[in-house]
C-alpha positions in Angstrom: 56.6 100.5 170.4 57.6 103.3 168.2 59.2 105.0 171.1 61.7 103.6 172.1 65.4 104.4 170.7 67.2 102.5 167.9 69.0 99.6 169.9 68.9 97.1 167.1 72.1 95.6 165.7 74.8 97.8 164.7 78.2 98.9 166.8 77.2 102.3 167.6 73.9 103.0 166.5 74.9 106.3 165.5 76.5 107.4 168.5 79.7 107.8 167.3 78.7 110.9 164.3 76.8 112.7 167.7 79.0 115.1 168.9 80.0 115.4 172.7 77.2 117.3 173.2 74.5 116.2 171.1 75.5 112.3 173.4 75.5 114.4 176.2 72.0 116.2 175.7 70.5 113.0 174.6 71.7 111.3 177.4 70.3 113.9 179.5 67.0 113.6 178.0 67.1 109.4 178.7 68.0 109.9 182.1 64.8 112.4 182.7 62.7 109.8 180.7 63.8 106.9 183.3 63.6 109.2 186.4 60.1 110.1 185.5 59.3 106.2 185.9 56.4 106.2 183.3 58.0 104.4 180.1 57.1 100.8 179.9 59.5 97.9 181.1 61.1 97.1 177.5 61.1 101.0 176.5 63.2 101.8 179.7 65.5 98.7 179.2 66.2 100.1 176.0 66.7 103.4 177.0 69.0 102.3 179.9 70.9 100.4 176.9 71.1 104.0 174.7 72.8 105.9 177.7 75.2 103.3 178.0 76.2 103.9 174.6 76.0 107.1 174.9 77.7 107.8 178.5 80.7 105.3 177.0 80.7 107.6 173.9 81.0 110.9 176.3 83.8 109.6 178.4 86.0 108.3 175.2 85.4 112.1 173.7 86.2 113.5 176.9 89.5 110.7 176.8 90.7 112.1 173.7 90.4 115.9 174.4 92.2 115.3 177.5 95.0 113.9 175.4 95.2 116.8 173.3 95.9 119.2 176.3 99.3 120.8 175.9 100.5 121.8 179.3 102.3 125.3 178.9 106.1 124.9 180.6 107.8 128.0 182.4 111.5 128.7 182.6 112.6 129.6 185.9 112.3 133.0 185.3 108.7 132.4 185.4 108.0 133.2 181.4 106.6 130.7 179.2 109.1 128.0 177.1 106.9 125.7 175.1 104.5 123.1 175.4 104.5 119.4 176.9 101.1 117.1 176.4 99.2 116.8 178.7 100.0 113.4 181.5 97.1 112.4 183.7 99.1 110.1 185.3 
């Protein structure tokens, strides 16, 4: 079964070096790969497995980017005063 992603042991399995969208294109590329229904059992256990790792990856990218927003804050004249990070709460 020399298809099927690298699931073996490991923590990441080299998800964490992809960027945000090298996950997110691979990811893409699994999901088309299990919609098209024509990988075996194991193969599309193991690819379900990669998007996990991958989706989990995208999210905590998109987590910390969030994070970095700086809101811009206005005076009350309307003109811009500085910055305040970003709260999603």
């Amino acid at each position: 079964m020399t298809d099927q992603p690298n699931t073996s042991a490991g923590s990441d399995n080299g998800v964490d070096d992809l960027s945000f969208e090298a996950a997110l294109e691979e990811l893409e590329a699994i999901v088309r790969k299990l919609e098209a229904g024509e990988e075996s059992l194991d193969a599309s256990i193991a690819l379900y497995q990669r998007g996990e790792q991958l989706k989990k990856h995208c999210e905590a990218r998109l987590k910390a980017a969030r994070e970095k927003i700086e809101q811009i804050t206005l005076g009350a004249d309307g003109q811009p005063t500085g910055t305040a990070e970003y709260d999603a709460g």
